[in-house]
N, C-alpha and C positions, 0 to 999 in steps of 0.2 A: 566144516565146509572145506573143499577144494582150495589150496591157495591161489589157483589162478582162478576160482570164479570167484574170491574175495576179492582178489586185486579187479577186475572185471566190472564189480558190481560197485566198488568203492568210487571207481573212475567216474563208469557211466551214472551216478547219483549227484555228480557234479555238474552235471546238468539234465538229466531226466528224474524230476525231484519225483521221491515217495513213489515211485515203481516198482520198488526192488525186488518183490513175486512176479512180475511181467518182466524184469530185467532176468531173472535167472529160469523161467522158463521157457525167453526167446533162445536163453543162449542154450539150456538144453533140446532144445529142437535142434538148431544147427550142430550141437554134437551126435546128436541121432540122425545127423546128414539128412533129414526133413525139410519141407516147404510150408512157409509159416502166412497165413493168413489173419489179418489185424482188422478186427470191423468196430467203428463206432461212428459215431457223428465227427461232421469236420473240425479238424482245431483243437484236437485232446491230445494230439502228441502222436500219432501214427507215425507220421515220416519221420519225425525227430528220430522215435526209438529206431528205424533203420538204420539212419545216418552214424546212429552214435556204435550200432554194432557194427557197421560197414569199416567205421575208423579204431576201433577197439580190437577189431579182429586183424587189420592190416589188409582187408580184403579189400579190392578192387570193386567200385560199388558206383551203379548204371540207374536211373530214374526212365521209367514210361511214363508218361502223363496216357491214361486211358481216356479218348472220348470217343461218341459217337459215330465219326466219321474216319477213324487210327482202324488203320488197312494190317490183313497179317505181313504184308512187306515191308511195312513202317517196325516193326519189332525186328524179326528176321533175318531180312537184308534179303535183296535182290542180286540179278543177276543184269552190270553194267557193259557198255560196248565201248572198248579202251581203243581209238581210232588210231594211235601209233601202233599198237599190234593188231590193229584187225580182228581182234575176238572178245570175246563177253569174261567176261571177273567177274567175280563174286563179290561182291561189297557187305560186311557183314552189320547185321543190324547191332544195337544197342542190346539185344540177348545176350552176345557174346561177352559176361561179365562174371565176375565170381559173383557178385550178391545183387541182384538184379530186383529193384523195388516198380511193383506193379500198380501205380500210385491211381486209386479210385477204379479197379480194376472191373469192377459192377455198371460203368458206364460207357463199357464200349457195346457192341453188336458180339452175340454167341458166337458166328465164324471169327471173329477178331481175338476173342478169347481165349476160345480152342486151338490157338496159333502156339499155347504156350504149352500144349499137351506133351508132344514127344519130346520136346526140353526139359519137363518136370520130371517127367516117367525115368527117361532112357540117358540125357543128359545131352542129346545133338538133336538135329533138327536135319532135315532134308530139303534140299532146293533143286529142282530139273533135275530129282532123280539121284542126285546125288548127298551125302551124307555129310556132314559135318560136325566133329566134336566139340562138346562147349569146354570153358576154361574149367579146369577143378582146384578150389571145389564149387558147386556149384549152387546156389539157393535162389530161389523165386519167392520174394517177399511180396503179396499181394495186401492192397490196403480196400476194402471195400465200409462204403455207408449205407446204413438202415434203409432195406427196400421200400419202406415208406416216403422216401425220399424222392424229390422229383427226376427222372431221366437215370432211374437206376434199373438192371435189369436181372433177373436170378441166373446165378452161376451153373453154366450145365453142372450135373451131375459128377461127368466120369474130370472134371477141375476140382471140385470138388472135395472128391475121396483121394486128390493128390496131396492136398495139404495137410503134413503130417498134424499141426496144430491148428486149434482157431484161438485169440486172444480177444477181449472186449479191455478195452481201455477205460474204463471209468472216468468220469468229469473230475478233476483236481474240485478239492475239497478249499475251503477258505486259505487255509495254513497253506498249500501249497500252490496258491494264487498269491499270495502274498509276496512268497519267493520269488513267482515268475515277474510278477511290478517292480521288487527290487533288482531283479537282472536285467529290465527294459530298462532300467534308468539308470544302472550303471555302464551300458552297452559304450563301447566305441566304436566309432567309423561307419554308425548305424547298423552295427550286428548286434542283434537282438543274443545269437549261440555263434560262440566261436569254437568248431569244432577241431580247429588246429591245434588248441591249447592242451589239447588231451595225448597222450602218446597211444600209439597200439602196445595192449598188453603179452601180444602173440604173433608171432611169427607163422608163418603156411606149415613149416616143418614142425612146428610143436603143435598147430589148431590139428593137425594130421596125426600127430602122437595121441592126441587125448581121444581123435573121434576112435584110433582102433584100441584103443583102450576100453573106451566103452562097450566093447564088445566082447572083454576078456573080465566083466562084470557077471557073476556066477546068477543065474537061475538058479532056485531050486524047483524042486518038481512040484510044490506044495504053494509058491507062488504063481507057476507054468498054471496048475490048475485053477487056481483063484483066477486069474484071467480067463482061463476058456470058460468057469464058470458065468463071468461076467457076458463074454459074448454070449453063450446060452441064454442065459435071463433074457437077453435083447432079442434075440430069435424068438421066445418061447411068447415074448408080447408081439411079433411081426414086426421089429426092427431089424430085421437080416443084415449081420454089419459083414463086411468085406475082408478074407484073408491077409489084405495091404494092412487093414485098419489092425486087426489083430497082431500082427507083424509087428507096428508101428508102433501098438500099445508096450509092447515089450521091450522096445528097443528106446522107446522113448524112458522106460523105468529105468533102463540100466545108467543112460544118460544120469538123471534126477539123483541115482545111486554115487553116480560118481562126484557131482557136482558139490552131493551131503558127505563125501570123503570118506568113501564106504566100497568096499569091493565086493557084495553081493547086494538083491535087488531084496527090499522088506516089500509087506503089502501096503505100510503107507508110502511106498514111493509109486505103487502102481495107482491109489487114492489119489494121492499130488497132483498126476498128469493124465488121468480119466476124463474129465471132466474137457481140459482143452482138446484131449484127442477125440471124441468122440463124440461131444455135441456137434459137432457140425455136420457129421455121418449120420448120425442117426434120426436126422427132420426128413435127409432124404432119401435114406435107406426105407424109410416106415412111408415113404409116399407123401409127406407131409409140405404143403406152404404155407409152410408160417414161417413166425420170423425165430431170428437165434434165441428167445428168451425161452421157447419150449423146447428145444433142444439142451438148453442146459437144464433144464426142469427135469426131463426125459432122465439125460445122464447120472441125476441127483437121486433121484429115484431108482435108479439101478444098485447105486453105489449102496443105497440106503436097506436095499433091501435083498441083498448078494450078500450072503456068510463069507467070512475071512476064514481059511483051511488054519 
């Protein structure tokens, strides 16, 4: 392994107990400069796992609360009227953040949503016409709950196929309730997670060394194709998955590559991160409403039955 995703992963276990495959393929998303989407029921650790990469990375790290009535100028930022000069400023919203968590993002309105589009995509946002660039680097960490849930609502589409990864969070198992009882009741000052106690392991200028490095992680031709095979398979059943998505798959491998302390991509690093990349593309590429459990069905069944070159 990578020694800075050891040192990484050693940190954040000091208080996101027994994660440590969701701890290391948040952090390879954000090395494949990706937008990571987190779904499970309330109370598993969604926000935690942000908080804990927002302070382990030394990034700058901004909270939406999504609810049903949160305007795209509540994100954004508007355009204010400064009555000592007589003209309008731009006030910028809480977007403008390196790791920007989109917390329950499933319970706002579609137009409120889609406010986070050209931010994901392009990395600025446009207000009256005019353009503005976000801080880099830039991630939109989105937290959505199971559509069976009251006042949740399905994520367009083109949000969607922005997020390089989807994560499901599992219910902490006995053992690791245990731990979190003995951290309630050791807590002071009524902090349950004292996220100051932890250092950042990285600096902007070195989290910048490692992303272009992940891209000086060698393909071969013989892994290139094992992935277009995979998109094929997906097509050939009317899952048409998207050039981003394929893009994404590759880049998200070399990430995975580097993180296992390796300078070319194998095909189980492309197996690793299939499965987050593309269950969540392929419910809505295939036209599907259902929920995330047949998308990862979907993706398992690809993997399953897609020859390795």
């Amino acid at each position: 392994m990578h020694a800075t995703a050891r040192e990484l992963l050693t940190s954040a276990s000091k208080i996101f107990f027994d994660r440590d495959h969701e701890i290391l393929l948040s952090f390879c998303c954000l090395l494949a400069d990706g937008h990571l989407l987190v779904e499970d029921t309330p109370g598993v650790g969604k926000t935690t796992l942000v908080k804990i990469l927002g302070r382990l990375l030394g990034l700058e790290c901004r909270r939406i609360q999504f609810t049903n009535d949160l305007l795209p100028s509540d994100i954004l930022g508007s355009m204010v009227f400064d009555p000592s000069e007589q003209t309008f400023k731009f006030h910028k919203g809480p977007i403008f953040a390196q790791i920007v968590l989109g917390d329950e993002l499933n319970r706002a309105s579609a137009r409120t949503q889609s406010a986070t589009l050209q931010a994901m995509e392009e990395r600025e946002v446009s207000i009256d016409g005019k353009t503005y660039a976000l801080p880099r680097p830039f991630f939109f960490i989105g937290t959505v709950n199971p559509r069976e849930q009251a006042g949740t609502a399905q994520l367009p589409e083109s949000q969607t196929d922005r997020f390089l990864m989807r994560l499901n969070l599992r219910p902490p198992d006995r053992g690791t309730q245990r731990k979190l009882l003995l951290r309630q009741q050791s807590g002071t000052d009524g902090r349950i997670i004292d996220f100051d106690s932890v250092p950042p392991v990285l600096t902007i200028d070195k989290f910048f060394e490692l992303q272009k490095s992940v891209l000086s992680i060698t393909v071969s031709e013989a892994v290139r194709e094992y992935i277009l095979d995979l998109s094929e398979a997906a097509a050939g059943r009317g899952w048409q998955v998207s050039p981003r998505a394929v893009i994404g798959l590759q880049r998200a491998a070399q990430a995975w590559a580097l993180i296992s302390g390796r300078n070319h991509v194998l095909p189980d690093d492309v197996q690793t991160i299939f499965v987050p990349v593309m269950s969540h593309r392929l419910v809505i590429f295939a036209g599907r409403k259902s929920d995330s459990s047949e998308g990862l069905q979907m993706a398992r069944e690809l993997l399953e039955n897609t020859r390795v070159r």
